[in-house]
C-alpha positions as CSV (number, residue, x, y, z in Angstrom):
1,X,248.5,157.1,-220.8
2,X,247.0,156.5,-224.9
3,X,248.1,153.3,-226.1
4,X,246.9,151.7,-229.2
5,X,243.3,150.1,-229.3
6,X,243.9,146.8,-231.0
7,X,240.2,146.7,-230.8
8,X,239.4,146.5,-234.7
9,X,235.8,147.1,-234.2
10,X,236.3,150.5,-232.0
11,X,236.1,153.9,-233.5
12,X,238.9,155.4,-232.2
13,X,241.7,153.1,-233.0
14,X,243.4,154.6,-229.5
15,X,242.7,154.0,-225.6
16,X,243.7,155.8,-222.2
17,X,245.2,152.9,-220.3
18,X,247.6,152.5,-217.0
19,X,251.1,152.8,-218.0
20,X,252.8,149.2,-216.8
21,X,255.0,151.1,-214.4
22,X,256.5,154.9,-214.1
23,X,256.6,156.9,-216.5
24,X,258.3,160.8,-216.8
25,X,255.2,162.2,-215.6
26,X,255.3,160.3,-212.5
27,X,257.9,162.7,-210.9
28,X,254.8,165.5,-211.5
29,X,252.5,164.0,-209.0
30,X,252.0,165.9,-205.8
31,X,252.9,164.3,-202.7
32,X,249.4,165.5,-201.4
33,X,247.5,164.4,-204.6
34,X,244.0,162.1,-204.1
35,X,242.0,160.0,-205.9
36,X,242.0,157.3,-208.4
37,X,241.9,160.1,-211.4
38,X,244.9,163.0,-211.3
39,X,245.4,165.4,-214.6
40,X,249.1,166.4,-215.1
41,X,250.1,169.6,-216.6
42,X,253.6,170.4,-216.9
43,X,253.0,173.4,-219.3
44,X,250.3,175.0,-217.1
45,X,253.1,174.6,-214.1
46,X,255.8,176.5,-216.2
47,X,253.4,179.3,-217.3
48,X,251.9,179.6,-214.0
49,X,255.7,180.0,-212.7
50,X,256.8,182.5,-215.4
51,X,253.7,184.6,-214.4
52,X,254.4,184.4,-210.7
53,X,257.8,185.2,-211.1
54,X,257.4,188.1,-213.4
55,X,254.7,189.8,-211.1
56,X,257.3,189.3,-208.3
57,X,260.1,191.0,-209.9
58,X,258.3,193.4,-211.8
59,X,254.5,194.4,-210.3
60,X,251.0,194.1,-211.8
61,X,248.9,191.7,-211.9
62,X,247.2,188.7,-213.6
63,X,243.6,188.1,-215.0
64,X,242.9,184.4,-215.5
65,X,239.5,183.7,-216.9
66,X,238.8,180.2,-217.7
67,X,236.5,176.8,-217.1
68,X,237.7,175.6,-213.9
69,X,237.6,174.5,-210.7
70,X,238.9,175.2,-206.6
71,X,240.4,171.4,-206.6
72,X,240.7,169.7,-209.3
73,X,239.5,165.7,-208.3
74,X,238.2,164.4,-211.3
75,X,239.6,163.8,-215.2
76,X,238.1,166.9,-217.0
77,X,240.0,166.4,-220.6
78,X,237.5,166.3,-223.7
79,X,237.3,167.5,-226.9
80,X,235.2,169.6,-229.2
81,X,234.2,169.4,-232.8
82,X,231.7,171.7,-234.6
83,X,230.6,172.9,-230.9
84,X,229.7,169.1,-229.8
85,X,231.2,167.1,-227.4
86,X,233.5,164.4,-228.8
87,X,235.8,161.5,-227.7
88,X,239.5,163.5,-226.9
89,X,241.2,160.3,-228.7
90,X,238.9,160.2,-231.9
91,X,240.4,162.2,-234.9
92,X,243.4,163.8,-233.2
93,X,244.2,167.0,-234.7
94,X,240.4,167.5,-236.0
95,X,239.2,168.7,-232.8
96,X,240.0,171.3,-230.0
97,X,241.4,169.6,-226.6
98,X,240.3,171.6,-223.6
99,X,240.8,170.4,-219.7
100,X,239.5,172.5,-216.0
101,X,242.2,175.1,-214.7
102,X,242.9,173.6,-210.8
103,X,243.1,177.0,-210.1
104,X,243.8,175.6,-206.3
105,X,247.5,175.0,-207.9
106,X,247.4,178.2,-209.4
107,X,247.1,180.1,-206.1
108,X,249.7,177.4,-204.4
109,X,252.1,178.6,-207.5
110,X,251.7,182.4,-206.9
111,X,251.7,182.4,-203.1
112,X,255.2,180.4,-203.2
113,X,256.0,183.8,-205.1
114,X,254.7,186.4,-202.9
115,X,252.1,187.1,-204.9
116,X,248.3,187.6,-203.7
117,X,245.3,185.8,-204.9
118,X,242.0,186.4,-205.5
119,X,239.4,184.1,-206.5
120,X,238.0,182.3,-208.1
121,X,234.8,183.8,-208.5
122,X,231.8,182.8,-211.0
123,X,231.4,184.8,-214.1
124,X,228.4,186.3,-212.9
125,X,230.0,187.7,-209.2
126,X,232.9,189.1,-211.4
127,X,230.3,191.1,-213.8
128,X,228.3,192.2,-211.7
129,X,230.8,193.7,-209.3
130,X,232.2,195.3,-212.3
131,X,228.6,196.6,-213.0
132,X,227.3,194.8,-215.7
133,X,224.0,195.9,-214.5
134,X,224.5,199.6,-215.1
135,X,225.9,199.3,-218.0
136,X,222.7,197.4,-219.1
137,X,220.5,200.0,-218.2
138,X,222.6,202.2,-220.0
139,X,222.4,201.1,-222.9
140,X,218.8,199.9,-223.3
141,X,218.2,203.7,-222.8
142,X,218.8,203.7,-226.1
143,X,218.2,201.0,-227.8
144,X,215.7,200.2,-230.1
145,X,213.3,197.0,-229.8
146,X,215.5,194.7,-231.3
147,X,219.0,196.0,-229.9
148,X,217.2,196.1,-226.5
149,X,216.0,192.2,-226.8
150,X,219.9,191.4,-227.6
151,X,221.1,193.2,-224.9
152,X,218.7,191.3,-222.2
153,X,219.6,188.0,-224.5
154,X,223.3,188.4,-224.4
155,X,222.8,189.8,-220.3
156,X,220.6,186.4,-219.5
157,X,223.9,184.3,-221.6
158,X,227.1,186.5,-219.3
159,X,224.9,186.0,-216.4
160,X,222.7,183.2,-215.6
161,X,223.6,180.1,-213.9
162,X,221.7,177.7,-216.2
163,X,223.7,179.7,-219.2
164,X,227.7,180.8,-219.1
165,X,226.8,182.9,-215.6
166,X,228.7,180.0,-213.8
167,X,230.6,178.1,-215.7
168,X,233.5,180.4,-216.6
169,X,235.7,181.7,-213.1
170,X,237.8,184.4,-212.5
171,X,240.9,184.7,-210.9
172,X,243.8,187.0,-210.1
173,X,246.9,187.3,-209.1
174,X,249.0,190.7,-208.2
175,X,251.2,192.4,-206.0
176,X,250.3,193.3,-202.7
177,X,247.2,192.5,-200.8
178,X,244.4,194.9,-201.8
179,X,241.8,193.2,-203.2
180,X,240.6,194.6,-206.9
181,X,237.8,195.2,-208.1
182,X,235.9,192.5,-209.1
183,X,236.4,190.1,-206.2
């Protein structure tokens, strides 16, 4: 819960805190949730249930790619301003709120539906079973000096572990059980 800091001397002016006893949200927590720290997203529940349902009804498939995680154990809600990390609370509405997809739910959501799953898979696994590396021989074929050092650059950035080759997933979601490419 964000309450009020009444702390005059604190920067933020507002404070997560432990709600003094239930509140709406309570009725959202999983019978088999852990741990002292549990994120609650109703939206990501409805989407994840209009998705499921539509690729029940209808066919196709789903392509989720996002920061995330298999189980989702730990608080993961921060905030971002001019590419920094900053406090979520501080300036609300001046920065951009982003928390992990518990993409365990996801695949708990989807399979209640019928509909197979896939994943998640690092960044890296997804590109290069989609063939990132050919394609990056192919084009340094003919690329000049400085087109060829962006294209290793921006290869080393899609798919290194110490750079964005892990720390994006990917995950699907689609009708019937073959598995697609990528996974």
């Amino acid at each position: 819960m964000v309450d009020i800091d009444e702390d005059i001397t604190g920067p933020h002016h507002l404070k997560f805190c432990l709600a003094p006893s239930n509140t709406p949200a309570t009725v959202l927590i999983p019978e088999d949730a852990e741990g002292d720290e549990l994120e609650i997203r109703p939206q990501a529940q409805v989407i994840a249930e209009n998705m499921a349902e539509n690729i029940e009804n209808h066919g196709g498939c789903s392509l989720i790619v996002d920061y995330g995680d298999v189980k989702c154990d730990r608080h993961t809600l921060r905030a971002f301003k001019n590419h920094q990390l900053a406090n979520p609370l501080s300036e609300p509405g001046n920065s951009d709120l982003t928390s992990n997809v518990d993409f365990s739910h996801l695949e708990k959501v989807f399979t209640q539906h019928r509909v197979a799953t896939f994943g998640p898979v690092t960044q890296r696994h997804f590109l290069t079973a989609m063939g990132i590396d050919v394609r990056k021989q192919v084009l340094l074929k003919k690329a000049s000096a400085e087109q060829a050092k962006n294209i290793e650059s921006s290869y080393r950035m899609l798919t290194h572990s110490s750079e964005m080759g892990n720390c994006f997933k990917f995950f699907t979601a689609i009708q019937g059980n073959e598995k697609p490419p990528g996974f």
